[in-house]
N, C-alpha and C positions, 0 to 999 in steps of 0.2 A: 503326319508331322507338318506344320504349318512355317515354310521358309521366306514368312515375308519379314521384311525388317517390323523391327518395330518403331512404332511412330513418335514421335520426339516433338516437340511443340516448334514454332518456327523460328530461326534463331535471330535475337534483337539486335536493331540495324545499332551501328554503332554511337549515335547522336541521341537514343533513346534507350537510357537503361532503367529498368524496372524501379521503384523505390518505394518504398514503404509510406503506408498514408500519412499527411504529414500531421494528422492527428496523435499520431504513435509519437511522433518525435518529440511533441508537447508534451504528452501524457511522460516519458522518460524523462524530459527537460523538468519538468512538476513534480514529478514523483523523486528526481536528486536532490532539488532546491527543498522541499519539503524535508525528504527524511532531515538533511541539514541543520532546517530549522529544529525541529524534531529535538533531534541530537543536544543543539544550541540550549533551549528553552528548560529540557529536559534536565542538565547536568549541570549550564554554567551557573554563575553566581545572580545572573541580571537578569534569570527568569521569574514568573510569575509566583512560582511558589517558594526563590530563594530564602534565606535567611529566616525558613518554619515563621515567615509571614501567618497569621493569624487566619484560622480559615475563613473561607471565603462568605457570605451573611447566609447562602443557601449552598449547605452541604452539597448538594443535588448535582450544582452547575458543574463542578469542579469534573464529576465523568460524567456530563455529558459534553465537556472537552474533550475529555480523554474520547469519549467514543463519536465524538466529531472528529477530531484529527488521525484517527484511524481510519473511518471512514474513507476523508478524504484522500487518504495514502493511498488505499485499498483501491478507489475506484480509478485512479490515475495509476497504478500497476494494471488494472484489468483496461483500461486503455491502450498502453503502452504493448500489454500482450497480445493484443487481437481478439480473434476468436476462438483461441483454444483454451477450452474452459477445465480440462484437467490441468492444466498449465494454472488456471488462477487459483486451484484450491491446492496443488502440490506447493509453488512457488511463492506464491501471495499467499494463503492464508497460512501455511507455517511457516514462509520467511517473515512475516510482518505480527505475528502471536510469539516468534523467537525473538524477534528485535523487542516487543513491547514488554515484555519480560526481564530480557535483557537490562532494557531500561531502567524500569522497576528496582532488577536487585542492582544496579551500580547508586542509584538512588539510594536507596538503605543502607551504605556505605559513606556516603558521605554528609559531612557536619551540617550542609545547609540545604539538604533536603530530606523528604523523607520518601521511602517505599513501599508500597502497599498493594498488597494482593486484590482491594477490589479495584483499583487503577489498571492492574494488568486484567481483568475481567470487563472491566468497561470498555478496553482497547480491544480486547478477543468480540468484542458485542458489536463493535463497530466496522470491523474485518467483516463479521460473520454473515450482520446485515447486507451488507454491501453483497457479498458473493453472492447471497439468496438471491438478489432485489437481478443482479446482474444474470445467473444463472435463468432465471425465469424469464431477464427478456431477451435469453438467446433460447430457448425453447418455444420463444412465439414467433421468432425470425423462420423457425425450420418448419 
């Protein structure tokens, strides 16, 4: 039986406490102000798609919005979380495929937008890539 204590890392002098990199703090800061907009653009009256505006001259661009501002959600949550990558696909990729969804059906609810399942498919494409793109370059870190 081994009675030695056990070791405990040295404890921080009081003038110097640990804190998170402050790249995490932006990626959280980016990641609120974003969903926000998100939210904003998504539901009010003064977004891009308000008042079934007439589609856009190329069908195309309209989710590769959709899976650009996923994207960018996506890679500012796996900022924000570090490096724990079960963390980005439990937390981030089904909290941000529930919100995009979510989206979606309050969209189809209401008079001056519309909702549509390939918008929430564009948004899951753009989560998705992100996690691959992310995952892979923390597989080349280890």
């Amino acid at each position: 039986m081994d009675l030695t204590p056990p070791q405990h890392p040295p404890p921080i002098p009081p003038g110097r406490r640990r804190r998170a990199a402050p790249w995490r703090a932006v990626g959280v800061a980016g990641f609120l102000v974003s969903v926000a907009a998100i939210v904003w653009l998504s539901l009010s009256t003064h977004g891009p798609t308000a008042n079934r505006a007439p589609p856009p001259p190329v069908p195309v661009w309209d989710k590769v919005l959709h899976l650009a501002a996923y994207a960018w959600l996506t890679a500012l949550a796996v900022v924000a979380l570090g490096g724990d990558r079960a963390a980005w696909f439990r937390w981030v990729g089904v909290g941000l495929m529930t919100f995009g969804v979510w989206i979606e059906m309050i969209q189809a609810r209401l008079p001056f937008h519309t909702g549509s399942v390939v918008d929430a498919a564009a948004n899951g494409a753009g989560i998705l890539l992100v996690l691959w793109i992310a995952g892979r370059l923390a597989r080349k870190r280890r």
